[in-house]
C-alpha positions in Angstrom: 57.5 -56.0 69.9 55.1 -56.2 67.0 52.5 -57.1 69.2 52.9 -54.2 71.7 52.8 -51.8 68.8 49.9 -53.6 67.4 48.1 -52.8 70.7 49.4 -49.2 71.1 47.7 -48.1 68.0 44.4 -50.2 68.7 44.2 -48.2 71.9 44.9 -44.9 69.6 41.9 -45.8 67.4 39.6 -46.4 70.0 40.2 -43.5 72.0 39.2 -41.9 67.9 36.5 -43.4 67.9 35.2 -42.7 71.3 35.7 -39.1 70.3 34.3 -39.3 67.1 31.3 -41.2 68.7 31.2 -38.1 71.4 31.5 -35.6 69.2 28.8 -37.1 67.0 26.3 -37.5 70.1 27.1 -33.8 71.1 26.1 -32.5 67.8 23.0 -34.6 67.8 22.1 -33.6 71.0 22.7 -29.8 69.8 20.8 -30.0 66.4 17.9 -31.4 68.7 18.4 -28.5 71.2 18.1 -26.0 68.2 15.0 -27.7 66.7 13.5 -27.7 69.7 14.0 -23.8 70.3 13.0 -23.4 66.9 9.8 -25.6 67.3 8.8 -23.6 70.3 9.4 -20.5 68.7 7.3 -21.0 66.2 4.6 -22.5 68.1 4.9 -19.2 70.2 4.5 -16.7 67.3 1.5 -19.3 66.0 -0.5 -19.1 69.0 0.1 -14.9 68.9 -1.4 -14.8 65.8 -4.5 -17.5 66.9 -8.2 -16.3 67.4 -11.1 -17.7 67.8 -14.4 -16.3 66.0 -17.4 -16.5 67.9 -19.5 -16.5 64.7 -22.4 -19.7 65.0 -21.7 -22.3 62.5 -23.1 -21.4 59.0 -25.7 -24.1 57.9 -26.8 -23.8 54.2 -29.4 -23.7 52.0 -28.3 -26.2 49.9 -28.4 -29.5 51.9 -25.4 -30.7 50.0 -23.1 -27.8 50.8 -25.2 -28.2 54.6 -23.6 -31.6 54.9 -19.9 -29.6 54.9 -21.0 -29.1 59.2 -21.8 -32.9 59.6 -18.2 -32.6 60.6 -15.4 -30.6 61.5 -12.6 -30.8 58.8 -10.4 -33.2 59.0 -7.2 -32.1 57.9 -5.0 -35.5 58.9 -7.4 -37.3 55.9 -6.9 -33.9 53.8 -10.5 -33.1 53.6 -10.9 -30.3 51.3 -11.6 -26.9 53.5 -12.2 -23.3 52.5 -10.5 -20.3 53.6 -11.3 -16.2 53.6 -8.3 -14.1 53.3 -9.4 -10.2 54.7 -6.4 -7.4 53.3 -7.7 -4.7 56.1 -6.5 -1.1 55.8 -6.8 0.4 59.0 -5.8 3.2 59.8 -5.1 5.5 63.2 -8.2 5.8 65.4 -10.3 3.8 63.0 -11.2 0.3 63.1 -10.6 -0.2 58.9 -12.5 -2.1 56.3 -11.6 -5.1 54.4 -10.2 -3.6 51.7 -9.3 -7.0 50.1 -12.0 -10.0 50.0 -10.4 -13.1 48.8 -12.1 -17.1 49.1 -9.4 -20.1 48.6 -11.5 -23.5 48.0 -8.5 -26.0 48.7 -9.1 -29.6 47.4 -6.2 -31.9 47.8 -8.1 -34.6 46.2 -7.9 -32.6 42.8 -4.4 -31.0 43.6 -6.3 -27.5 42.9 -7.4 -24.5 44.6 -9.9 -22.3 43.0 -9.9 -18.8 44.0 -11.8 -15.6 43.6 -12.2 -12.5 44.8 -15.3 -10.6 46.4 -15.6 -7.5 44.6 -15.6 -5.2 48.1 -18.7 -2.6 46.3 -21.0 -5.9 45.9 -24.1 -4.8 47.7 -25.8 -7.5 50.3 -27.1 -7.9 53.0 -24.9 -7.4 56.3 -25.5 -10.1 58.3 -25.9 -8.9 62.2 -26.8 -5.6 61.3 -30.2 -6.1 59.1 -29.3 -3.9 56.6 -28.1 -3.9 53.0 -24.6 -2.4 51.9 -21.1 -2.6 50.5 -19.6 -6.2 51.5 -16.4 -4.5 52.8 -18.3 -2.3 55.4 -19.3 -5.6 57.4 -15.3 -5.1 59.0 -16.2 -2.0 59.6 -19.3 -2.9 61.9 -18.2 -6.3 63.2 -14.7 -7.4 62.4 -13.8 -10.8 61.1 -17.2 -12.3 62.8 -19.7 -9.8 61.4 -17.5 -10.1 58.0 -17.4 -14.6 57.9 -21.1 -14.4 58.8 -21.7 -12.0 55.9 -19.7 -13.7 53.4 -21.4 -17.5 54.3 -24.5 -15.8 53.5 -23.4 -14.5 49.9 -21.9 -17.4 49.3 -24.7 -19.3 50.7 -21.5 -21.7 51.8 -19.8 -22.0 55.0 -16.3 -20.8 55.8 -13.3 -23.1 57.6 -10.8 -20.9 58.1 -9.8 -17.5 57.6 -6.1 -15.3 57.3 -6.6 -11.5 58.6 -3.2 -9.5 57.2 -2.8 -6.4 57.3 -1.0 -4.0 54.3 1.9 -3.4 55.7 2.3 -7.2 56.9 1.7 -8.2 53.6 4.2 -6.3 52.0 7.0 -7.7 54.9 5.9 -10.9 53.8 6.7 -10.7 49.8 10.1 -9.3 50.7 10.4 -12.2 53.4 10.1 -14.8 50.4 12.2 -12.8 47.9 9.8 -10.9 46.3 6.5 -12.3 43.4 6.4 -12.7 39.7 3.2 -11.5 38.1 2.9 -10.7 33.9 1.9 -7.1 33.7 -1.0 -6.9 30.4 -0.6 -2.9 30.2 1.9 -0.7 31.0 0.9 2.5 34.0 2.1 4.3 36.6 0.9 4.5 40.1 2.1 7.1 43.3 5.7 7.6 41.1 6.4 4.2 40.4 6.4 2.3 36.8 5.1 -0.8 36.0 6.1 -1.8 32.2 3.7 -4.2 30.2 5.3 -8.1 30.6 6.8 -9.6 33.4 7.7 -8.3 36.4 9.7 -9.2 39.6 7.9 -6.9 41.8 9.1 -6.6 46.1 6.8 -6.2 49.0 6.4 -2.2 48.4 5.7 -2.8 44.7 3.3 -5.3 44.8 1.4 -3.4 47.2 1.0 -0.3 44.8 0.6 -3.1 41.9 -2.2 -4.8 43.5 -3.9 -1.4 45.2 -4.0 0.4 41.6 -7.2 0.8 39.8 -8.7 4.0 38.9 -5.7 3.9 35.3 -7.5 0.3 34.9 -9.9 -0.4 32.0 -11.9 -2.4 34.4 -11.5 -0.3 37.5 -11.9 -2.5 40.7 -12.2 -5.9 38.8 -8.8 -5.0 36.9 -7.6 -4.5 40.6 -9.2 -7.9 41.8 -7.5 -9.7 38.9 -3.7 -8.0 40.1 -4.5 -9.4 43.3 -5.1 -12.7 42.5 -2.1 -13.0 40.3 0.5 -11.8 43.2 -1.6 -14.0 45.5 -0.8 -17.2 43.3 3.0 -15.8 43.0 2.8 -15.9 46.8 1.7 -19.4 47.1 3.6 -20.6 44.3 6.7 -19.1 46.9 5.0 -20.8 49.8 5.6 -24.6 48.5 9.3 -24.1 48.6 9.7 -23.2 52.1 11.3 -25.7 54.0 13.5 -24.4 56.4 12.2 -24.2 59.7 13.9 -21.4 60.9 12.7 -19.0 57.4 9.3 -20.0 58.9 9.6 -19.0 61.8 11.2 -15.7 60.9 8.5 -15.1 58.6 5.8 -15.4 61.1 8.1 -13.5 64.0 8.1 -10.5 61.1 4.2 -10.5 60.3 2.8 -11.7 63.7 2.0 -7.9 64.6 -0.3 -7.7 61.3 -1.7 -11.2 61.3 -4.8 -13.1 63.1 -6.6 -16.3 62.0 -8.1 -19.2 63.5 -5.6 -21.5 62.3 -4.5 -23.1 65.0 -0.4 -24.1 65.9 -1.6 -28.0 65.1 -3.6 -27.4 62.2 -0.1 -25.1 61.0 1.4 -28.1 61.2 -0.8 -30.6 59.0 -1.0 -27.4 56.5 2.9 -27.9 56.4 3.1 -31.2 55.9 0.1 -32.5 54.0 -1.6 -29.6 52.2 1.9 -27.5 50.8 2.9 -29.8 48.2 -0.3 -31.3 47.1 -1.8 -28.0 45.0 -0.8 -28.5 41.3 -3.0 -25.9 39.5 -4.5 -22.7 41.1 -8.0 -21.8 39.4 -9.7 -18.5 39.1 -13.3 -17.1 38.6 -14.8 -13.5 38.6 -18.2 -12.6 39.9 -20.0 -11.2 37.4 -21.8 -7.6 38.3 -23.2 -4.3 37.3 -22.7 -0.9 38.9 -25.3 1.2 40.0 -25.7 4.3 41.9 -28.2 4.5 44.8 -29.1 6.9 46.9 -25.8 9.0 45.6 -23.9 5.8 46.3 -22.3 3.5 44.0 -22.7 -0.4 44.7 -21.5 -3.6 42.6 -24.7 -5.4 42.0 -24.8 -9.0 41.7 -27.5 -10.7 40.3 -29.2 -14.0 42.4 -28.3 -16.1 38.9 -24.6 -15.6 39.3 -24.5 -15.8 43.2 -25.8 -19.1 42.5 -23.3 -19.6 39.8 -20.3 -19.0 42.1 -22.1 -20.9 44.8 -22.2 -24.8 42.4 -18.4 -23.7 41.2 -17.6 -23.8 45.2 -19.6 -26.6 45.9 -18.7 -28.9 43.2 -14.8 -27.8 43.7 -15.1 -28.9 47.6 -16.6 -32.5 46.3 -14.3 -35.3 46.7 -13.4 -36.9 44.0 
């Protein structure tokens, strides 16, 4: 009798466990369905958002920043690399200009990305066109080729990659991750809004009239350059805590509309994984200038010396360690 129970409630627990073992394989099999989808979403919105300049390869002057097109960036050996971001404002029936100008050199061998902004009155030449004039206008008559060519040639250093946004994209995008943290030095207003002196917790509309604001600054367009680079390190700052796949790719379902770059889906990937976490300190520099009015114009004029000064700061900040 014993024995007959004994087997009755062995049979019991194996049919528990065959459930439990089914169950477990169905939810498996589930979770892998919805990573899947999830993968495939997001390699769908990627390859929306993916273009491919048709700018030639920019070859230095400087045979040790020339050696950068030897070869391609490797990103699976985290070479360091060097990306433009372009903040267009375009508006209805007119192609825009870049309204923001901002280099990222990213070195994951020294954990640091140094970062600066191109003042968008800097008078140079615009590459393509033969011509001399405000940096920003290169969008204008070329897009993102006319304007990567341009900037190489300031810079006198070639460009990897670059990250076209839109206004209103970016401002989806800092309500996406919750909003930026910036420390205000002075307090002003700007289209109704306030923006007390200390630190603020600013969302995607107000960081856009933060980072836009510049004829209450001391230092006009600079003062603006400096706001920008602040939210900009808030945003990346954001960007090594995302880990859910799904955020992700609601993030970049939300900007697709406003976004291009020539990142590709694979090169998203090694981003993710092997350049996110790596950045301990986020550097910035200012390119020094003087206005000056020509022609009934007024330019940002920046002197060979400090071109070349910017140009040794982003070539010894690319050198591997």
């Amino acid at each position: 009798m014993i024995v007959q129970e004994a087997n009755v409630i062995k049979r019991k627990w194996k049919k528990v466990l065959i459930w439990v073992a089914a169950s477990a394989a169905a939810l498996v099999v589930l979770a892998g369905s919805y990573v899947a989808y999830i993968y495939s979403q997001i390699k769908h919105t990627a390859t929306v958002i993916y273009e491919e300049p048709s700018r030639p390869v920019y070859i230095s002057k400087d045979p040790e920043a020339a050696k950068k097109n030897e070869l391609p960036v490797q990103l699976d050996n985290e070479d360091p690399l060097t990306v433009l971001m372009l903040g267009v404002d375009q508006r209805e029936n007119d192609v825009g200009r870049s309204d923001t100008m901002v280099v990222l050199s990213v070195n994951p061998a020294k954990r640091s990305i140094l970062m600066f902004n191109i003042p968008r009155d800097t008078r140079t030449e615009i590459v393509g066109r033969g011509t001399a004039d405000k940096i920003n206008h290169a969008y204008a008559f070329g897009g993102v080729d006319m304007s990567l060519q341009t900037v190489e040639h300031f810079l006198d250093y070639p460009i990897d990659y670059y990250v076209k946004v839109n206004m209103e994209s970016f401002q989806r995008f800092i309500d996406l991750i919750g909003g930026v943290e910036v420390e205000n030095p002075f307090a002003f207003e700007s289209v109704g809004h306030s923006f007390p002196k200390g630190r603020l917790e600013l969302d995607g509309e107000n960081a856009l009239l933060y980072s836009r604001m510049r004829y209450e600054d001391p230092r006009g367009d600079l003062g603006r350059n400096t706001r920008q680079r602040d939210i900009l390190q808030s945003i990346l700052r954001h960007s090594v805590n995302l880990q859910n796949m799904t955020k992700i790719n609601s993030m970049l379902g939300e900007i697709g509309d406003g976004v291009k770059t020539n990142v590709s889906f694979d090169d998203m990937k090694t981003f993710l994984n092997k350049y996110r976490t790596v950045i301990d300190t986020i550097d910035t520099v200012e390119i020094n200038g003087t206005g000056s009015m020509m022609n009934g114009i007024w330019y940002y004029i920046v002197a060979p010396e400090e071109q070349a000064r910017i140009h040794d700061l982003l070539r010894k900040h690319q050198e591997e360690e």
